[in-house]
DOVEXSE-891171 format. One record per residue (C-alpha): x, y, z; residue number from 1. Coordinates in nm, 3 decimals, m for minus. Example, Ala and Ser with C-alpha at 12.3 -4.5 7.8 and 13.67 -1.06 7.14 Angstrom:
REM DOVEXSE-891171
<atom><px>1.230</px><py>m0.450</py><pz>0.780</pz><num>1</num></atom>
<atom><px>1.367</px><py>m0.106</py><pz>0.714</pz><num>2</num></atom>
END
This chain:
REM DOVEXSE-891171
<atom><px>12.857</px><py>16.716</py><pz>5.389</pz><num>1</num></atom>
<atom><px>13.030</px><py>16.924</py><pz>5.104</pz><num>2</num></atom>
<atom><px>12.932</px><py>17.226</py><pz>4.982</pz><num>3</num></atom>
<atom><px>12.699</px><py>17.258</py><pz>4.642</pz><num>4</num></atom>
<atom><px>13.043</px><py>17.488</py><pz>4.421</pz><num>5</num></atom>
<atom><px>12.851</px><py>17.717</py><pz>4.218</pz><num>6</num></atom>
<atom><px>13.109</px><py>17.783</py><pz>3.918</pz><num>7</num></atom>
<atom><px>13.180</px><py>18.131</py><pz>3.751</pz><num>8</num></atom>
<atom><px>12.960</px><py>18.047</py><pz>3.429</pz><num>9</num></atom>
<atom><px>12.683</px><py>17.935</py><pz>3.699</pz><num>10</num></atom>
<atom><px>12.713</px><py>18.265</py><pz>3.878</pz><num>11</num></atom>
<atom><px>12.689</px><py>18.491</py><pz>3.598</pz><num>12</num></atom>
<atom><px>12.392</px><py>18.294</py><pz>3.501</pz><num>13</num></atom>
<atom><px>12.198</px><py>18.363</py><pz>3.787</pz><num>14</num></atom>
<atom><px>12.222</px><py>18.710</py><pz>3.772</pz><num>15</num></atom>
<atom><px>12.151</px><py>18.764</py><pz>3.422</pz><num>16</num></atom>
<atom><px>11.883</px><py>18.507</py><pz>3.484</pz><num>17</num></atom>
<atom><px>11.718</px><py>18.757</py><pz>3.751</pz><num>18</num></atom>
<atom><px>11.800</px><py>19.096</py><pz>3.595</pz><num>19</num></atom>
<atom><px>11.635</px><py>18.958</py><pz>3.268</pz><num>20</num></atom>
<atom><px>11.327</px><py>18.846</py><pz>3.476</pz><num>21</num></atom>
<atom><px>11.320</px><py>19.250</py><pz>3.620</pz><num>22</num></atom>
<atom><px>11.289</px><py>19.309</py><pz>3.272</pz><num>23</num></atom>
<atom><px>11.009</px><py>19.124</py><pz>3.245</pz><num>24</num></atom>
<atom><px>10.826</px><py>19.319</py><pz>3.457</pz><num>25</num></atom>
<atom><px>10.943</px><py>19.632</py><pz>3.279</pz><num>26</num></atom>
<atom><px>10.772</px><py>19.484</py><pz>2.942</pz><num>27</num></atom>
<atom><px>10.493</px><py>19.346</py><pz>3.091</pz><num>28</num></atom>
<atom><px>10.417</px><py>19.700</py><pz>3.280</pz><num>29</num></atom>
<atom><px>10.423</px><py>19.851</py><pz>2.952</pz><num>30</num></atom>
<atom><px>10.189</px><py>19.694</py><pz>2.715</pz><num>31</num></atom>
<atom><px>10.039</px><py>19.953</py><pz>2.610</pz><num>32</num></atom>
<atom><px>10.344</px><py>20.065</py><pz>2.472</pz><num>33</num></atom>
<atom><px>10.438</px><py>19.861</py><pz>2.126</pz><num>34</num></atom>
<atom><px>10.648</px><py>19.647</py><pz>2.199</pz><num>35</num></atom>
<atom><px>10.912</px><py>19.654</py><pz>1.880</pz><num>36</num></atom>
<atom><px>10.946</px><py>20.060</py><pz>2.097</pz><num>37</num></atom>
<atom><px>11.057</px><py>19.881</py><pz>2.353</pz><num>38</num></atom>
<atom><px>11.297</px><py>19.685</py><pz>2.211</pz><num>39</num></atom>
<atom><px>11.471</px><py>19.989</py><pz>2.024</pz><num>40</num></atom>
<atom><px>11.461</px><py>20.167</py><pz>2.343</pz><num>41</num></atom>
<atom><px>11.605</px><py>19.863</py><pz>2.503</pz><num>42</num></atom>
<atom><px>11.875</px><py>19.851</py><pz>2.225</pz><num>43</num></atom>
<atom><px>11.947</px><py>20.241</py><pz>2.227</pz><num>44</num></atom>
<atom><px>12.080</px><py>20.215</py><pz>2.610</pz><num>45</num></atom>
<atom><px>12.261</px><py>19.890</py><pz>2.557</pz><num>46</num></atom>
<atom><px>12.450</px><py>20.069</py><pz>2.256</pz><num>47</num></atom>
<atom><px>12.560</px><py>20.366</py><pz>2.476</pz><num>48</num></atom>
<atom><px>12.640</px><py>20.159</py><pz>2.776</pz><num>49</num></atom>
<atom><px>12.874</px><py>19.947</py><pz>2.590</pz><num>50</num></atom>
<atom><px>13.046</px><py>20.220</py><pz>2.411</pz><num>51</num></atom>
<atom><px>13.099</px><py>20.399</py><pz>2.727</pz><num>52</num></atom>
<atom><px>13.241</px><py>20.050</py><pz>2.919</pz><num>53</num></atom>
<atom><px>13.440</px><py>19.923</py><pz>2.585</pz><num>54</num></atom>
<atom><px>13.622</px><py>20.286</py><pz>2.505</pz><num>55</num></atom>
<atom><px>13.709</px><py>20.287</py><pz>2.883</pz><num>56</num></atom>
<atom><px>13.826</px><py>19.941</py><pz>2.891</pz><num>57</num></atom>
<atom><px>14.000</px><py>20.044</py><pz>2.561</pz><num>58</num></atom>
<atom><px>13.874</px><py>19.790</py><pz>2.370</pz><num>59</num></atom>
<atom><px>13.776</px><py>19.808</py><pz>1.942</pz><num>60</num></atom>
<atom><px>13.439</px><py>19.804</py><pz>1.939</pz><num>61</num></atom>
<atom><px>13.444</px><py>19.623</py><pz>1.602</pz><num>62</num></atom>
<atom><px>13.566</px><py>19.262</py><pz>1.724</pz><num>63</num></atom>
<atom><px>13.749</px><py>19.033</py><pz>1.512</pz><num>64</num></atom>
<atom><px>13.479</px><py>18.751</py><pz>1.382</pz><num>65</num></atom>
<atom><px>13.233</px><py>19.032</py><pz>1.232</pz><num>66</num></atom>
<atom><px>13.027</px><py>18.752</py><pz>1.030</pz><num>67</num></atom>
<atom><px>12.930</px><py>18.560</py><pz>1.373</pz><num>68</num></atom>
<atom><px>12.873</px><py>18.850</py><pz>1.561</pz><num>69</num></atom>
<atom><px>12.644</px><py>18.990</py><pz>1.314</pz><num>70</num></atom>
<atom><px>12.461</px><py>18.690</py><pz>1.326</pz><num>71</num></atom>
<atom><px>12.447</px><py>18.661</py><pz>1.685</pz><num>72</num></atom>
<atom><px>12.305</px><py>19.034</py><pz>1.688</pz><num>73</num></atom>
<atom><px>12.043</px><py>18.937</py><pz>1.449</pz><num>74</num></atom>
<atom><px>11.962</px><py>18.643</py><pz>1.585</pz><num>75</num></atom>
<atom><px>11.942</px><py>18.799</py><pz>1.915</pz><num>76</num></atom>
<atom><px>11.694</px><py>19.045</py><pz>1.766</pz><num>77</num></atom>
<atom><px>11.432</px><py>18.836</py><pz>1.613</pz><num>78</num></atom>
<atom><px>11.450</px><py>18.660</py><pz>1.993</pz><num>79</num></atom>
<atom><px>11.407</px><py>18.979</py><pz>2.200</pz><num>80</num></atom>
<atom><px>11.121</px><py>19.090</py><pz>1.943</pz><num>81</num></atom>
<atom><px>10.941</px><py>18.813</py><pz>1.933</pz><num>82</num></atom>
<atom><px>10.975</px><py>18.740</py><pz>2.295</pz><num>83</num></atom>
<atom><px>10.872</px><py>19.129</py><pz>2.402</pz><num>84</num></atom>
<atom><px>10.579</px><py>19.076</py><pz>2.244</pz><num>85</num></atom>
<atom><px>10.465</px><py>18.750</py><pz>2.404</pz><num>86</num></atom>
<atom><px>10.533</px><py>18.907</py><pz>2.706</pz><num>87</num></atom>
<atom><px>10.233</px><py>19.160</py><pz>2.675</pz><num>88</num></atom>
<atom><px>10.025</px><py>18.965</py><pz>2.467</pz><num>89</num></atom>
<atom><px>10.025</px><py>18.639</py><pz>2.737</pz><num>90</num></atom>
<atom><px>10.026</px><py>18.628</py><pz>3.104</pz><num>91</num></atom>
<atom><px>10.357</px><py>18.646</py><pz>3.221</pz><num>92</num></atom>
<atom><px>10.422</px><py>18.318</py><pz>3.392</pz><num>93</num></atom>
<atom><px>10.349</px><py>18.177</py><pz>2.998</pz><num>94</num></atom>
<atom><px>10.541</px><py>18.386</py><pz>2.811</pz><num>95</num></atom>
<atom><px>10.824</px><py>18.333</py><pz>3.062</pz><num>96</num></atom>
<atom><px>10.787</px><py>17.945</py><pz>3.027</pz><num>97</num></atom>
<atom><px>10.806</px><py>17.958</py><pz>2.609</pz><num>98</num></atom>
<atom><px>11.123</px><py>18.162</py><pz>2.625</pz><num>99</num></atom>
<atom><px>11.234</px><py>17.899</py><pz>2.908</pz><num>100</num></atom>
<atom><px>11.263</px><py>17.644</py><pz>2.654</pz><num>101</num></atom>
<atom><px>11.560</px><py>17.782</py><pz>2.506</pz><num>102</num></atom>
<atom><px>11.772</px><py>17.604</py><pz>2.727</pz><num>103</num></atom>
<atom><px>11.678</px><py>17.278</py><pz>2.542</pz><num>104</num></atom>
<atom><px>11.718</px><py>17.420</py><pz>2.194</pz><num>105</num></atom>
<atom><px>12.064</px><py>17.549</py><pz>2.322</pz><num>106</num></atom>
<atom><px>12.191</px><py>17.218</py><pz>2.437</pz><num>107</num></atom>
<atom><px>12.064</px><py>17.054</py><pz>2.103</pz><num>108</num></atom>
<atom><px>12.231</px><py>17.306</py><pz>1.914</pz><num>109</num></atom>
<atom><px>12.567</px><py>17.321</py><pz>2.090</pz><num>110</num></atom>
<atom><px>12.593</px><py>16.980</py><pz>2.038</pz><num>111</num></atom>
<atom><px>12.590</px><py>17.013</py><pz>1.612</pz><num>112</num></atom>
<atom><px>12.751</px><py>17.398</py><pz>1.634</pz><num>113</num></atom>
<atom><px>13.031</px><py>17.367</py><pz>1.883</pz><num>114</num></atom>
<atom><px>13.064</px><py>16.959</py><pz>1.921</pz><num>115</num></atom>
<atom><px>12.969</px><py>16.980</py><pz>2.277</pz><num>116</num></atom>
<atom><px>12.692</px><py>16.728</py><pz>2.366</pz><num>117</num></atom>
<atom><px>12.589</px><py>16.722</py><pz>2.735</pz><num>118</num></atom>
<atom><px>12.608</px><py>16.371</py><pz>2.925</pz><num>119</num></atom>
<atom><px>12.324</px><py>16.141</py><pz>2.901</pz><num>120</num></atom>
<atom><px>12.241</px><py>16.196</py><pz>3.266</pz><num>121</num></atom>
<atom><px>12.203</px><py>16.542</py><pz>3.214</pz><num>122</num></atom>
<atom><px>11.912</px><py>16.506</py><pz>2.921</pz><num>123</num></atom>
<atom><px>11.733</px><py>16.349</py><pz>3.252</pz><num>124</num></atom>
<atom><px>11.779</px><py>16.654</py><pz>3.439</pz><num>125</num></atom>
<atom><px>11.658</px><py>16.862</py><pz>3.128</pz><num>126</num></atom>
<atom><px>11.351</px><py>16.653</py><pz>3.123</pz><num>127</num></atom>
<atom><px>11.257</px><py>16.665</py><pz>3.488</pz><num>128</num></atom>
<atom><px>11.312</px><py>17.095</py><pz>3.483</pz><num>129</num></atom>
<atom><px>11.132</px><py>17.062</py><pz>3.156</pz><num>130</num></atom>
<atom><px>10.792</px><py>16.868</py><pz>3.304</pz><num>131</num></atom>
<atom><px>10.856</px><py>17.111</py><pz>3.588</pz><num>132</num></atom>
<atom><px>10.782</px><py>17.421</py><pz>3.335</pz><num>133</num></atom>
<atom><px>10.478</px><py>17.215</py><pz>3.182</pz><num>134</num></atom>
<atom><px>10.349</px><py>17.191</py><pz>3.555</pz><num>135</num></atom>
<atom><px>10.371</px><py>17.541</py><pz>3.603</pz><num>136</num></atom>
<atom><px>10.178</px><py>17.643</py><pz>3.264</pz><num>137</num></atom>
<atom><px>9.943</px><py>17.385</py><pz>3.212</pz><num>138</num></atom>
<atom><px>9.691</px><py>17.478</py><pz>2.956</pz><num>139</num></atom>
<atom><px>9.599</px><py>17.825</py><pz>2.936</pz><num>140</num></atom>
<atom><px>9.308</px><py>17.945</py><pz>2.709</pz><num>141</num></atom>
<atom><px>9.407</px><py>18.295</py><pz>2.743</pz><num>142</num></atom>
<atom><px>9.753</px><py>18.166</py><pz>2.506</pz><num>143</num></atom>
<atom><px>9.669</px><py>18.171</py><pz>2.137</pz><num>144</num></atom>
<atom><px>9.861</px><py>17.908</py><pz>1.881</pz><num>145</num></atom>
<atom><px>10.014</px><py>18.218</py><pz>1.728</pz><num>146</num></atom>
<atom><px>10.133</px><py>18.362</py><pz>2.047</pz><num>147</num></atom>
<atom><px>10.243</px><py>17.983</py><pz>2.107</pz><num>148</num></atom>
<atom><px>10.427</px><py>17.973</py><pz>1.779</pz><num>149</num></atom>
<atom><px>10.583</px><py>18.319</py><pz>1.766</pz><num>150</num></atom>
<atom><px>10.765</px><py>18.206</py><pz>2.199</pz><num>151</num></atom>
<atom><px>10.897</px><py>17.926</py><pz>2.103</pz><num>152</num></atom>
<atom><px>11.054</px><py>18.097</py><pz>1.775</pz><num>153</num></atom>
<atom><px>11.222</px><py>18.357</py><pz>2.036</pz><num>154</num></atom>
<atom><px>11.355</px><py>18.061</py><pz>2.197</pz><num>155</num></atom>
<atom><px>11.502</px><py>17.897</py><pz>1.897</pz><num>156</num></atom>
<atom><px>11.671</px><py>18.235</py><pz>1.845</pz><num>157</num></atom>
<atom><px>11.813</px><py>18.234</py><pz>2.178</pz><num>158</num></atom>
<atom><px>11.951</px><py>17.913</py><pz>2.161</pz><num>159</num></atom>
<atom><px>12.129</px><py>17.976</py><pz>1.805</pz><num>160</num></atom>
<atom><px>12.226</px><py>18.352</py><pz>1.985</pz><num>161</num></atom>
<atom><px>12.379</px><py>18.145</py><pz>2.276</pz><num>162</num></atom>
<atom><px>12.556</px><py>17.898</py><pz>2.095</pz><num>163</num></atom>
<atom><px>12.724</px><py>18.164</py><pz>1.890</pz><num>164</num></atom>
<atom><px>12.817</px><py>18.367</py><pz>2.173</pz><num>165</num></atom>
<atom><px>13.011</px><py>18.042</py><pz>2.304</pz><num>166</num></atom>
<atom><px>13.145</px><py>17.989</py><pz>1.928</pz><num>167</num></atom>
<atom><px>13.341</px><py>18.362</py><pz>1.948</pz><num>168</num></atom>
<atom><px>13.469</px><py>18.286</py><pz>2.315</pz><num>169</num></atom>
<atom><px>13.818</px><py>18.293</py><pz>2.230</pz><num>170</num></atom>
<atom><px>13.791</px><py>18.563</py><pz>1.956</pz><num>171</num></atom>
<atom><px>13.601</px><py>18.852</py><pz>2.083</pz><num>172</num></atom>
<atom><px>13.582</px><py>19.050</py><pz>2.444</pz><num>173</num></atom>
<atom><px>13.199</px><py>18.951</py><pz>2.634</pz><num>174</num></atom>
<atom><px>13.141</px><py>19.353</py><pz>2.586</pz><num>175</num></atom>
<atom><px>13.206</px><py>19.304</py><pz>2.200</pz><num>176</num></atom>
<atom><px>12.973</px><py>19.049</py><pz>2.199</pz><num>177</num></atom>
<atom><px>12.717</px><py>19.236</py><pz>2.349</pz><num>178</num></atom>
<atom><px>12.793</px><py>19.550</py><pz>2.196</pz><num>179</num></atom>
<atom><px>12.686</px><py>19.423</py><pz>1.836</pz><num>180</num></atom>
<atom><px>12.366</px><py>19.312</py><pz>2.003</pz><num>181</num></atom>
<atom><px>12.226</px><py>19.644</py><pz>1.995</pz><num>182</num></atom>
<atom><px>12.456</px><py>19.749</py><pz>1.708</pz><num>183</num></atom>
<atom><px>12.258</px><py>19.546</py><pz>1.451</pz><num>184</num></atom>
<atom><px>11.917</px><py>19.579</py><pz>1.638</pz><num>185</num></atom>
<atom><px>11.872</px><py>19.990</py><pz>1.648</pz><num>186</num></atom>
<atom><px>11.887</px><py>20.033</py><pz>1.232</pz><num>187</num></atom>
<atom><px>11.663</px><py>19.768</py><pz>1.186</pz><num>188</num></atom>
<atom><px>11.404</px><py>19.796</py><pz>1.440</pz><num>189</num></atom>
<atom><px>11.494</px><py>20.131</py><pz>1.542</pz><num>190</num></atom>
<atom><px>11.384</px><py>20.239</py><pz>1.173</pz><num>191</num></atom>
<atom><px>11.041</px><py>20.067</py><pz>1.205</pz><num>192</num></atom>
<atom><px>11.038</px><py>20.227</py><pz>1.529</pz><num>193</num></atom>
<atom><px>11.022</px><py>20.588</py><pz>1.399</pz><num>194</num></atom>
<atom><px>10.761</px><py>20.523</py><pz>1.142</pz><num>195</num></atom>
<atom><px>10.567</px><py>20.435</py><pz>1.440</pz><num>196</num></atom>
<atom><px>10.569</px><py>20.593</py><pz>1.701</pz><num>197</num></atom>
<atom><px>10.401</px><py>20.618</py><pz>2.013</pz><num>198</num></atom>
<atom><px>10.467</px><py>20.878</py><pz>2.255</pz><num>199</num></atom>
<atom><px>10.562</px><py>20.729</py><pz>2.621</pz><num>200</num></atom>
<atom><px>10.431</px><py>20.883</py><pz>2.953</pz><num>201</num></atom>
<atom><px>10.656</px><py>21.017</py><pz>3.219</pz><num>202</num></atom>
<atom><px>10.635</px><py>20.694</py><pz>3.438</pz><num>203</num></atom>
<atom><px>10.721</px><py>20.508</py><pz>3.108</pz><num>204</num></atom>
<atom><px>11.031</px><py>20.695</py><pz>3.043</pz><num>205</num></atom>
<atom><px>11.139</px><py>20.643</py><pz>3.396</pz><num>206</num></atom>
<atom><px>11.058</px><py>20.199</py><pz>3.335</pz><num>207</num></atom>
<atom><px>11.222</px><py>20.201</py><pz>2.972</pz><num>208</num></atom>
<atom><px>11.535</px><py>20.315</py><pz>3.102</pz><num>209</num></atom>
<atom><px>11.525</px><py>20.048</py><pz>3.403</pz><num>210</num></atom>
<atom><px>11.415</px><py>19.787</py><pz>3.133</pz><num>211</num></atom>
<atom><px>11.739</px><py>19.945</py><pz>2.911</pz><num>212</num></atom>
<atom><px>11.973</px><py>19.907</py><pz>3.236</pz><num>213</num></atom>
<atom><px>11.835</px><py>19.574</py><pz>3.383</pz><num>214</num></atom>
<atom><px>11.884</px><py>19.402</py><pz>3.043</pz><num>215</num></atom>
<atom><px>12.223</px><py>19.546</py><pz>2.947</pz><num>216</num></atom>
<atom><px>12.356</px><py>19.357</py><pz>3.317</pz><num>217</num></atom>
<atom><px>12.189</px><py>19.083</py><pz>3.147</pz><num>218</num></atom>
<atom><px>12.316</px><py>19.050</py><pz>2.858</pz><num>219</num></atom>
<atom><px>12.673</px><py>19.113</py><pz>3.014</pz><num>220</num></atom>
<atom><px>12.654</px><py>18.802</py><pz>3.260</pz><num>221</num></atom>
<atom><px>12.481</px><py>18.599</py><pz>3.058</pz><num>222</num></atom>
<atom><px>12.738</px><py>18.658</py><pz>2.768</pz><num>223</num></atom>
<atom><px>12.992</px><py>18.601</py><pz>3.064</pz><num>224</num></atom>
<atom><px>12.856</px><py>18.318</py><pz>3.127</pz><num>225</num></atom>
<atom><px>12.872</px><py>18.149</py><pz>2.784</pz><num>226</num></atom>
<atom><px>13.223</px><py>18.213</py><pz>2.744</pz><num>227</num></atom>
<atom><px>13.317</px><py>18.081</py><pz>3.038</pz><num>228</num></atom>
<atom><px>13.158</px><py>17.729</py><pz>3.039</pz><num>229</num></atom>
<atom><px>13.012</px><py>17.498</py><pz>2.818</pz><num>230</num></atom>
<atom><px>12.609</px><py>17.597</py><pz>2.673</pz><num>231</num></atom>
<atom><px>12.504</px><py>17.236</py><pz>2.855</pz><num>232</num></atom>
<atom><px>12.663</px><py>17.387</py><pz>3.176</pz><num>233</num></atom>
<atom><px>12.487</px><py>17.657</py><pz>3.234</pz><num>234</num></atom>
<atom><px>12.161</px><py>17.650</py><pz>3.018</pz><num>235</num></atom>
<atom><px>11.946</px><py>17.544</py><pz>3.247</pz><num>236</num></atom>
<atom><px>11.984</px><py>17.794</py><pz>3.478</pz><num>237</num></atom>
<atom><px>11.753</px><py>17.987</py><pz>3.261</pz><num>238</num></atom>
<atom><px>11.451</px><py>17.763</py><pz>3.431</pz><num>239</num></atom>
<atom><px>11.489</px><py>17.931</py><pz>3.717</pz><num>240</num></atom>
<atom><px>11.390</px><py>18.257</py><pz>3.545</pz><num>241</num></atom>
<atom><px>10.996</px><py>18.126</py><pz>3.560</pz><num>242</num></atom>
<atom><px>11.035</px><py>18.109</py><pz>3.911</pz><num>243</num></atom>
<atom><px>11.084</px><py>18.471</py><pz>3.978</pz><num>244</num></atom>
<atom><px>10.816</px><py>18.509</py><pz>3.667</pz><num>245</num></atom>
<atom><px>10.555</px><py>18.342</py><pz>3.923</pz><num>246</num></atom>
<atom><px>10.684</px><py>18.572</py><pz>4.223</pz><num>247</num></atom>
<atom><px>10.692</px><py>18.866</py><pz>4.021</pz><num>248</num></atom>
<atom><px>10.351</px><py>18.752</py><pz>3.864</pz><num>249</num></atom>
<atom><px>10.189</px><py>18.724</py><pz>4.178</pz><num>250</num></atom>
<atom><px>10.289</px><py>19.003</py><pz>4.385</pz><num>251</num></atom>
<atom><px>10.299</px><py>19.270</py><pz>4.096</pz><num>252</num></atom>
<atom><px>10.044</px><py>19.158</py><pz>3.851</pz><num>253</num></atom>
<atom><px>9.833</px><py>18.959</py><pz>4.115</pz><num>254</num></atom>
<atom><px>9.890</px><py>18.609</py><pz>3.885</pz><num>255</num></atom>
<atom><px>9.751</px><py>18.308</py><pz>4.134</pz><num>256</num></atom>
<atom><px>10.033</px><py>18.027</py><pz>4.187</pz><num>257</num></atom>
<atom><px>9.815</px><py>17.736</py><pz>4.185</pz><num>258</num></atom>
<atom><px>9.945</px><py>17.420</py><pz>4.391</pz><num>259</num></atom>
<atom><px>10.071</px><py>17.222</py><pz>4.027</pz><num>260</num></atom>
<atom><px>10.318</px><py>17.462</py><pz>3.969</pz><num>261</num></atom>
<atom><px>10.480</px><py>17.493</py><pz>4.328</pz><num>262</num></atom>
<atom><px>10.551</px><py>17.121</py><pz>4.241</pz><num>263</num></atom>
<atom><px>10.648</px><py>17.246</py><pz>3.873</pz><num>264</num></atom>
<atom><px>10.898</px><py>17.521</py><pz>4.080</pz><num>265</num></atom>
<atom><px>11.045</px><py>17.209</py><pz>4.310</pz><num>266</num></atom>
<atom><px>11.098</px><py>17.025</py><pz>3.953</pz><num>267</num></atom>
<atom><px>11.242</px><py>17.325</py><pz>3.815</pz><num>268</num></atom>
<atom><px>11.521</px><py>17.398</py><pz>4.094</pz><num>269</num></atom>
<atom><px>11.591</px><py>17.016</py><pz>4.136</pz><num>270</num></atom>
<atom><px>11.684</px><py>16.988</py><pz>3.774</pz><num>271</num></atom>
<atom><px>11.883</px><py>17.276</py><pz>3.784</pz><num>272</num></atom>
<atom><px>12.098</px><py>17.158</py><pz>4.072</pz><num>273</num></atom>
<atom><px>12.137</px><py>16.792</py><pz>3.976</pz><num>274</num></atom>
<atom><px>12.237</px><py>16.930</py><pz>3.607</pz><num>275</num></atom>
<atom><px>12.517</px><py>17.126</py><pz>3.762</pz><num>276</num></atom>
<atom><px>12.621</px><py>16.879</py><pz>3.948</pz><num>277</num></atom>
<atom><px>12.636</px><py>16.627</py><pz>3.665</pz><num>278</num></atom>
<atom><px>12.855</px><py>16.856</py><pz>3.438</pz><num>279</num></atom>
<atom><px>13.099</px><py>16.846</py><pz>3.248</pz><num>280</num></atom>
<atom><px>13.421</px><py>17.037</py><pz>3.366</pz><num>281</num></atom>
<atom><px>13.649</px><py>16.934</py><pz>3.090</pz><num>282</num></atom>
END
C-alpha cells in the first residue's frame, strides 16, 4: 500500500491551519475585549516580528509589486476584522465554519485571477467537505443574518487575500507578503483603535500576545503555502480548521459535538484527502 505524500504547500497548510485555530481560542477568550483591539494588537506583533525576521534575513521590507501587496493587506484586513468579530459574537464552531468557506471562494477566484481552475473531480471533493461543514453547523438560532452576512464577507476577503498572495509568488519574499499584512492594517485600524480604547487585564495581555504570536506562524505557513502550490491544492485544508474549532469548542468552552457533525468531521477529512490526492502537480 503506498504512502498518502503530503506536499510542502500541504504541510505548511496544516500548521497555519492549527496555529490560526489557537487563535481562535485567543479571540473567543476575549470577548469582552473589542474586537477591532484585537486585531491592532494582533497586527502590532506581526509588524515587529517581521521586521525583526526580514532585516535579519536581509531582505527590503518594501517588496517589488507594492499595488498587490497593498491590496492583499487590505483585503486581509477587512477579513481578519470581520472574522474577529464573528468569532465573539457566535459560538465558535459557527464562526469557524463561515470563515471555512473561503476555501470555495478561493478556488472560484483563482480560477478568473491566476487561470488556475481545479479538476472537475476535485469540485466533488469541495462539495462533500462542504456538506461536511453544513453537518457540523446545522441551524443555529443563536447566529443572526448579520453575523451570517458579515462571515461569509471575511471569507470572500480571504479568498481574494489568498489568491493574491499566489499572484506575487514569484515577485515578493513569503515574509514581504506578510509583512504588509500588518503594515496596512495598524494605521487604519490601529487609529480607530486609540479613539477607543479599552484597557486589557493582566491575563489579557498575557492571551493578546499568544493570539499576536500564534497568528504571525500563521500567516507565515499559510503564505508559504500559497506560493508554493496552486490555491485549488491546498485550500481545502482550511476545513480541517473546524475540526480543531469543535475540539477546542468542547473542551475549552464546553460546546456539545452532537452526533451530525462527527459525520460532518468524517466528511470534512475525507474531502480533504481525496482533494489532495486528485491534484494537480503541474
Amino acid at each position: 500500500m503506498s504512502k498518502l505524500h503530503l506536499s510542502d504547500g500541504v504541510r505548511y497548510m496544516l500548521i497555519a491551519t492549527f496555529m490560526f485555530s489557537l487563535m481562535q481560542v485567543g479571540v473567543k477568550w476575549l470577548s469582552h475585549i473589542p474586537s477591532y483591539e484585537i486585531v491592532t494588537f494582533r497586527a502590532v506583533i506581526s509588524l515587529v516580528v517581521c521586521w525583526v525576521l526580514l532585516k535579519r534575513a536581509k531582505i527590503s521590507p518594501w517588496g517589488n509589486n507594492k499595488p498587490l501587496l497593498i491590496a492583499r493587506g487590505l483585503a486581509g484586513t477587512v477579513a481578519l476584522t470581520l472574522f474577529f468579530y464573528t468569532l465573539q459574537e457566535m459560538p465558535l464552531a459557527s464562526a469557524a465554519t463561515l470563515q471555512y468557506l473561503s476555501p470555495i471562494f478561493t478556488v472560484i477566484i483563482a480560477g478568473v485571477m491566476l487561470k488556475e481552475p481545479p479538476r472537475p473531480i476535485q469540485w466533488l471533493f469541495f462539495v462533500v467537505s462542504f456538506v461536511g461543514v453544513v453537518m457540523i453547523k446545522g441551524f443555529d438560532p443563536r447566529v443572526s443574518p448579520l453575523d451570517v452576512t458579515l462571515g461569509v464577507c471575511a471569507a470572500v476577503g480571504s479568498g481574494i487575500a489568498y489568491n493574491i498572495i499566489r499572484k506575487v509568488r514569484n515577485d515578493d519574499h513569503h515574509l514581504v507578503v506578510v509583512f504588509y499584512f500588518p503594515l496596512v492594517t495598524v494605521p487604519i485600524i490601529g487609529t480607530y483603535t486609540a479613539f477607543n480604547w479599552v484597557m486589557p487585564g493582566p491575563v489579557d495581555w498575557i492571551v493578546l500576545l499568544i493570539i499576536g504570536i500564534c497568528v504571525t506562524i500563521a500567516q507565515i505557513y499559510m503564505t508559504r503555502a500559497y506560493q508554493a502550490e496552486r490555491a485549488a491544492n491546498v485550500s481545502n485544508f482550511n476545513y480541517l480548521g473546524v475540526v480543531f474549532a469543535l475540539a477546542f469548542g468542547l473542551i475549552i468552552f464546553g460546546e456539545h459535538i452532537e452526533p451530525l457533525a462527527l459525520g460532518g468531521i468524517g466528511l470534512i477529512v475525507f474531502g480533504t484527502l481525496m482533494s489532495s490526492k486528485y491534484r494537480r502537480r503541474d
